[in-house]
C-alpha positions as CSV (number, residue, x, y, z in Angstrom):
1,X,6.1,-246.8,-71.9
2,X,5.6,-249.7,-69.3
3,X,7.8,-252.4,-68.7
4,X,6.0,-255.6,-66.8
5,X,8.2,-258.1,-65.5
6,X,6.8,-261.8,-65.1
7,X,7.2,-264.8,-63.1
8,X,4.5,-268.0,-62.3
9,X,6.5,-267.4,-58.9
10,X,4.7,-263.9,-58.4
11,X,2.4,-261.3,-59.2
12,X,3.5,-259.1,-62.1
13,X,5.7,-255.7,-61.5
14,X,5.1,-253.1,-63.6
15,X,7.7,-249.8,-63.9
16,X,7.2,-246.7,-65.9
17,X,10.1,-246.8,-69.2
18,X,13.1,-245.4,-67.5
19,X,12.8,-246.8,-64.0
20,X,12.4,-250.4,-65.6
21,X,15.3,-249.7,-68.0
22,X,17.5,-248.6,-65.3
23,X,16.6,-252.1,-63.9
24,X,17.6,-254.2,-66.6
25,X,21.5,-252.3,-66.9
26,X,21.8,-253.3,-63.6
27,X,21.0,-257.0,-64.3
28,X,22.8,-256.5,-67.2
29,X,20.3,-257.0,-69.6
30,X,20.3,-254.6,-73.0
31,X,17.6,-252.5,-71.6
32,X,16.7,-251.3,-75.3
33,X,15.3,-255.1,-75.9
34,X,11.3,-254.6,-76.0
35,X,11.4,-258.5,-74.2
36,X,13.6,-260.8,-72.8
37,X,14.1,-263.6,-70.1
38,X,15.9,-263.8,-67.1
39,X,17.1,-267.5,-67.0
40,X,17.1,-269.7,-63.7
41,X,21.1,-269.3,-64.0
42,X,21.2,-265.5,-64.3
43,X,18.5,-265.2,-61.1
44,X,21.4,-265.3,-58.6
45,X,24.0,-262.7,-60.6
46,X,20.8,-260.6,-61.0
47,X,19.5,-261.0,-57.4
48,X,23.0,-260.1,-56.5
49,X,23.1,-257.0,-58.4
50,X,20.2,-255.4,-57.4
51,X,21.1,-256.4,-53.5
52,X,24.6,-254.2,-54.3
53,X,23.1,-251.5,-56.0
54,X,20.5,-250.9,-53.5
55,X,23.2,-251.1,-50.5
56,X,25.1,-248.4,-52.2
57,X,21.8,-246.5,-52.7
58,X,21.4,-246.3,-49.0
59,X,24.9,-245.8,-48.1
60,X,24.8,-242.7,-49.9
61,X,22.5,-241.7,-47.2
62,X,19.2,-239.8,-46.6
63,X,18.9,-236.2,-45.0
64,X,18.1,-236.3,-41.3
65,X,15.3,-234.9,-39.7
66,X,16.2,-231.3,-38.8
67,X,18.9,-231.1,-42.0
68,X,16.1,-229.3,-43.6
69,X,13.5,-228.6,-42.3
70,X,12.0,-227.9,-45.7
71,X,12.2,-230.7,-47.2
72,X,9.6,-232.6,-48.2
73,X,8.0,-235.6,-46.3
74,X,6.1,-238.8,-46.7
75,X,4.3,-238.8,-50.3
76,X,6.1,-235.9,-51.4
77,X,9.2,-237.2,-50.5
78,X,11.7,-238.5,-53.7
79,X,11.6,-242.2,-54.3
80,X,15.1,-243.2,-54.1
81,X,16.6,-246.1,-56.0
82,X,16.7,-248.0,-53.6
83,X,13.0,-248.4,-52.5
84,X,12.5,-248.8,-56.5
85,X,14.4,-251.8,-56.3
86,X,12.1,-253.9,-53.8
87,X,9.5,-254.9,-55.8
88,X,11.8,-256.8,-58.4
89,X,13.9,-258.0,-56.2
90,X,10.9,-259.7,-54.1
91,X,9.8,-261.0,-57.9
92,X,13.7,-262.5,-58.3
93,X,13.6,-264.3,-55.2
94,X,10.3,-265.3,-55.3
95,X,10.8,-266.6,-59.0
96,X,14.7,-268.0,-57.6
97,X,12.9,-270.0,-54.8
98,X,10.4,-271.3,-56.8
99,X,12.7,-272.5,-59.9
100,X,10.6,-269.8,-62.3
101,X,12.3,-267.6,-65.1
102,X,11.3,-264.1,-65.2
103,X,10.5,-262.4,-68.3
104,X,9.7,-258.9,-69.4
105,X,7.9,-256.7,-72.6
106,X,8.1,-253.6,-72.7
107,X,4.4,-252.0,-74.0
């Protein structure tokens, strides 16, 4: 499953089921809804949100060079939440700046 979030403010993001339904509990959206809106009043609370859960995301902290040595590196490396994050926060501001709701479906 897909879930492709939309704005006229920005391009479309598109996240694999679980990543994008981890999205929408943290905006607080029901993130069993196949679609649904994010309104030009819940931009800020959502663009908020995401901000706090990717700050405590990197406050937990990555391993240092030299903690392992074994650990993987560049692409091989784990995505973190936090770097998950970006691309639909970019499409909340973009869509906040620009007065645009954004919607999603899930497909």
């Amino acid at each position: 499953m897909l879930i492709t979030f939309k704005s006229r403010a920005a391009g479309d993001v598109l996240m694999l089921g679980n990543n994008g339904q981890q999205m929408l509990a943290i905006i607080g959206k029901d993130a069993k809804d196949p679609r649904g809106i994010v309104t030009l009043e819940q931009l800020p609370a959502a663009i908020a949100a995401l901000k706090a859960t990717a700050a405590a995301d990197r406050a937990k902290g990555t391993p240092q060079a030299g903690d392992d040595d074994d650990a993987p590196r560049g692409m091989a490396a784990p995505v973190g939440l936090a770097q998950r994050i970006v691309p639909l926060l970019e499409l909340f501001e973009f869509a906040a700046r620009d007065k645009e709701p954004v919607i999603w479906e899930a497909s």
